[in-house]
C-alpha positions in Angstrom: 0.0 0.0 0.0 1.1 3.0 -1.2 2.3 6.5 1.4 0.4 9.6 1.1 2.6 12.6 0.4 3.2 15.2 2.8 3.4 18.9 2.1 4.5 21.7 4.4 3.6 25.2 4.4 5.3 27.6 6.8 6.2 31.5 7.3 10.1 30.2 8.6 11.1 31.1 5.5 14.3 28.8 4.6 17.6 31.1 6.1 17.7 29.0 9.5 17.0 24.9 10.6 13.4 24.8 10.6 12.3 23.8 7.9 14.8 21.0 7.8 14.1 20.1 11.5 10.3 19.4 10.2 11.7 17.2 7.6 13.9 15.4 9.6 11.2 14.6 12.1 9.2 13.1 9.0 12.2 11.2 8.1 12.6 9.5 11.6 9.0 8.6 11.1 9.5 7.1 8.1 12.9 7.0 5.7 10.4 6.6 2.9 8.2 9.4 3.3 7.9 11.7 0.4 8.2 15.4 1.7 7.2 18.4 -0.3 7.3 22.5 0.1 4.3 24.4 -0.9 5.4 27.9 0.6 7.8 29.1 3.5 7.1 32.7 3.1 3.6 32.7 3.7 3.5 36.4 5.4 4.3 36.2 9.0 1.7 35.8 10.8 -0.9 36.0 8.7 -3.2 32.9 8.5 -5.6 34.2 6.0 -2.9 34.1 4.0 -1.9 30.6 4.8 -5.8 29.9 4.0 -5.9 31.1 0.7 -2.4 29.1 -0.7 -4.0 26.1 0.8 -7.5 26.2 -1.0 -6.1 26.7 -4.5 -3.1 24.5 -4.0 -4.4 21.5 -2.2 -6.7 20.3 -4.9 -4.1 19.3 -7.2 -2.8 17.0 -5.1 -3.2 13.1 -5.2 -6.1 12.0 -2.8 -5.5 11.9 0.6 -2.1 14.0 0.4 -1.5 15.0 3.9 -0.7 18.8 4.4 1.1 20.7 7.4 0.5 24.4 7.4 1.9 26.2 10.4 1.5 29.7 10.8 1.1 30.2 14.4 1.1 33.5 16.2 -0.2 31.4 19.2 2.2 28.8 20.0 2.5 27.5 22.8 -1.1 29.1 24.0 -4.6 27.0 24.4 -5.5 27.5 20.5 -6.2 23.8 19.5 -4.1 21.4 17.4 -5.9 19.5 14.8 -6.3 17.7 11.7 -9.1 18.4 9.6 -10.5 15.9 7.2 -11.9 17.9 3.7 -15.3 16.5 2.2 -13.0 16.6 -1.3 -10.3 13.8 0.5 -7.4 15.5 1.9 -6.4 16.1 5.2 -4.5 19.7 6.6 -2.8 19.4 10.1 -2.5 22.9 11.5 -3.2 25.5 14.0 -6.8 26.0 14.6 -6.7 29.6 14.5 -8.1 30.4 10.6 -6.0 28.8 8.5 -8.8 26.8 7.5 -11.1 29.4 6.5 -11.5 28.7 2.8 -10.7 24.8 2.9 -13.9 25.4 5.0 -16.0 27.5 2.9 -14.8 26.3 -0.8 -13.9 22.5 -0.2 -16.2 21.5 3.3 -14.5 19.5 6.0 -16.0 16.2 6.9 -14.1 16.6 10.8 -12.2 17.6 12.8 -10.0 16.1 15.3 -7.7 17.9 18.3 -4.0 16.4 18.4 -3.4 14.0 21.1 -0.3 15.5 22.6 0.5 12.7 24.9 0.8 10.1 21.6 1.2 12.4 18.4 3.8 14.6 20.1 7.4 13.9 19.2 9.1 12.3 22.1 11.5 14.2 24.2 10.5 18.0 23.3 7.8 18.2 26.6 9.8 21.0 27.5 9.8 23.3 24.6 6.6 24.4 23.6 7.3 27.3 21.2 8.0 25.0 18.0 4.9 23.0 17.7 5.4 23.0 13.9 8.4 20.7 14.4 7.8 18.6 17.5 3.3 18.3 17.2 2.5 19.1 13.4 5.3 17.7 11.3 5.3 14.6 13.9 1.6 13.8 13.7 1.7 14.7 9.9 4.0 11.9 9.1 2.6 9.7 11.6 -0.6 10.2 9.9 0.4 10.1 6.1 3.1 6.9 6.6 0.1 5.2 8.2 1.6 4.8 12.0 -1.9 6.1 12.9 -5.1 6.1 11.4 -7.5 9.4 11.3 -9.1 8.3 14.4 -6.2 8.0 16.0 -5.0 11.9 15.7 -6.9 12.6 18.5 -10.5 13.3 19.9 -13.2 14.7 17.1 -15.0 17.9 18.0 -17.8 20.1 15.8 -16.4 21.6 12.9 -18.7 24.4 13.8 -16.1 25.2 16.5 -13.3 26.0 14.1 -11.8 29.6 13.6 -12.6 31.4 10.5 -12.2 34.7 9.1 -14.8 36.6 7.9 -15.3 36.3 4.2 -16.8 38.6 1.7 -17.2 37.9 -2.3 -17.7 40.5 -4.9 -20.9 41.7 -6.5 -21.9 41.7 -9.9 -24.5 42.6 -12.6 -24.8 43.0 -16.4 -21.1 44.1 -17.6 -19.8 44.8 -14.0 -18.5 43.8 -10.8 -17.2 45.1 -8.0 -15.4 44.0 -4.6 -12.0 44.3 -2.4 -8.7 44.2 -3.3 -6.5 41.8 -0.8 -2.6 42.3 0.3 -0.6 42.9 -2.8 2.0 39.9 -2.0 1.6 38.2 -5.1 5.6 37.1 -6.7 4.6 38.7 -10.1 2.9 42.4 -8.7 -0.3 41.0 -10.0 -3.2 42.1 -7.3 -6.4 39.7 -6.1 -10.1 40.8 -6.2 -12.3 39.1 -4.1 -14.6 38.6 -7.3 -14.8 34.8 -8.1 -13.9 33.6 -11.1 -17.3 31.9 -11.7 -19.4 35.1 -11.0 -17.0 37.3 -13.0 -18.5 35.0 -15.8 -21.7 35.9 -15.1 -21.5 39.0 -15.8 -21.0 38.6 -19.7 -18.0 40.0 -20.5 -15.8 38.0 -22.4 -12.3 37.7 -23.2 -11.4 40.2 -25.6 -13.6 42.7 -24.1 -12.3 46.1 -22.8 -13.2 47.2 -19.6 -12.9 50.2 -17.6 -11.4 49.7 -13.9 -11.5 52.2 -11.0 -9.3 51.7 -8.2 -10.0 53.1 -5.0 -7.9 53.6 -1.3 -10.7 54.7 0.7 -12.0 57.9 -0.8 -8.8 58.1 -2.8 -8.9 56.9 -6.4 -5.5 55.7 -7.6 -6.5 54.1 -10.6 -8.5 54.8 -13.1 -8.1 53.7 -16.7 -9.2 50.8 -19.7 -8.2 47.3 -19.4 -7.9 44.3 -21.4 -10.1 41.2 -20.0 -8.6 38.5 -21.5 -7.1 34.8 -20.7 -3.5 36.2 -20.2 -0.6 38.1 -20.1 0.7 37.9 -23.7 -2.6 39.4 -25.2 -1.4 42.7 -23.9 1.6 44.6 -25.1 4.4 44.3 -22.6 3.8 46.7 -20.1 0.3 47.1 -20.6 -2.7 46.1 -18.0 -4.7 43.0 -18.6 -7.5 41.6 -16.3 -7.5 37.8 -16.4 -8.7 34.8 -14.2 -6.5 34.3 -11.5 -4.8 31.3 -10.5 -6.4 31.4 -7.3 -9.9 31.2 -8.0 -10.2 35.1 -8.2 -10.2 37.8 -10.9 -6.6 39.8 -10.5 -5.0 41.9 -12.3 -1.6 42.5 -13.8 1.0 43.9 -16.5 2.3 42.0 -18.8 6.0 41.7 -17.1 5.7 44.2 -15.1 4.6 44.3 -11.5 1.2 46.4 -11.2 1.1 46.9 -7.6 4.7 48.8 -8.1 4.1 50.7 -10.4 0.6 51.9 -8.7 1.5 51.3 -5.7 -1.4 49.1 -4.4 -0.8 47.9 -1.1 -4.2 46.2 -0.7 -6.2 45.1 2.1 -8.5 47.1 4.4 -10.1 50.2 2.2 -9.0 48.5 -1.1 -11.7 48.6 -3.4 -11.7 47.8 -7.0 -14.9 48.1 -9.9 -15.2 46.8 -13.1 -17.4 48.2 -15.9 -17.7 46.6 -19.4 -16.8 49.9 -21.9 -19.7 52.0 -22.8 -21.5 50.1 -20.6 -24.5 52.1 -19.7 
């Protein structure tokens, strides 16, 4: 019978041991384990963040793929430790603290179980409780995906109405527009993130190829303000140029064409970002 994979996902980044304790932990569980990086530069701190790589990274994963995502601002404290079990057949190990919030809302999660510290705990670290992402959810991780333990045997199951979310808000959208927030510009590329789905961007019946006019707002501030090319990607615009485009991430973003938007208009994103969308000449 064949391993599960594990994937970690971290905000250590990858300039001291951490990452490679995690992986060594795995390795003592099981020489054989397959061990693979999603992200160690998840923002500090920020488990929305962690949320949304997981929700549009996780489903292209093999079945039953086993990920560890810790972003924990509360090590150490009496958030809860668990596994959660999505209805779509994978299972995340992480802080219960939000990280879970769009697994929850765009996949489901069957349940949830706490960590059992006094079995799924790596032995010896009792005394050091501010690296949980090493010694409780790399341990239990690979205890779970080599098949030491079975699901039940993470720990005790409580109501996945108990876990932490954030609060979520989508877009709106009509006939040739949409509107919504603009989230933190950390994208690699300077490409920014509505939170306009891509399945009700299509609903408003503009098409690739169409031109649309985009207003960008800080607050009362308007920092953009201009035409934009809605189309499938980057190349359709001349380099430099705008384009709107499905993003990777389940959300309508926007971008240059090798160039880093949020630079060059400097969009920072987040709380007072706001973003509209009109189809051109669109009454």
């Amino acid at each position: 019978m064949s391993k599960a994979c594990i994937v970690l996902q971290t905000d250590f980044g990858l300039n001291w041991g951490t990452v490679a304790s995690m992986y060594g932990v795995c390795k003592q569980v099981d020489p054989q384990l397959e061990i693979f990086d999603l992200s160690h530069t998840i923002e500090q701190f920020n488990t929305l963040a962690a949320s949304e790589c997981l929700q549009y990274t996780v489903k292209y994963w093999p079945k039953g793929t086993v990920f560890v995502s810790v972003v924990d601002p509360g090590v150490g404290t009496s958030r809860k430790a668990c596994v959660a079990k999505t209805k779509n057949g994978y299972y995340i190990v992480t802080p219960d603290n939000g990280t879970l919030t769009h697994i929850k809302e765009m996949y489901g999660i069957e349940e949830v179980r706490e960590i059992d510290e006094t079995v799924n705990r790596y032995p010896g670290s009792e005394k050091v409780n501010v690296f949980h992402g090493r010694d409780l959810f790399a341990y239990c991780g690979a205890r779970l995906a080599a098949g030491v333990i079975t699901y039940e045997e993470v720990g005790e199951a409580y109501p996945t109405e108990e876990i932490v979310i954030h609060e979520l808000s989508y877009g709106q959208y009509g006939d040739g527009w949409a509107e919504g927030k603009i989230g933190e510009a950390l994208e690699q590329f300077g490409n920014i993130s509505t939170n306009i789905l891509n399945d009700d961007f299509e609903k408003t019946g503009i098409r690739e190829g169409d031109m649309v006019h985009i207003r960008i707002k800080n607050k009362a501030e308007t920092v953009y303000d201009s035409p934009v090319l809605y189309h499938r990607s980057f190349g359709f615009a001349e380099i430099g140029d705008p384009v709107l485009f499905n993003g990777l991430a389940s959300f309508i973003a926007l971008g240059l064409n090798q160039r880093s938007f949020a630079a060059k208009y400097h969009i920072k994103g987040g709380d007072g970002w706001t973003i509209r969308i009109e189809r051109e000449n669109h009454a």
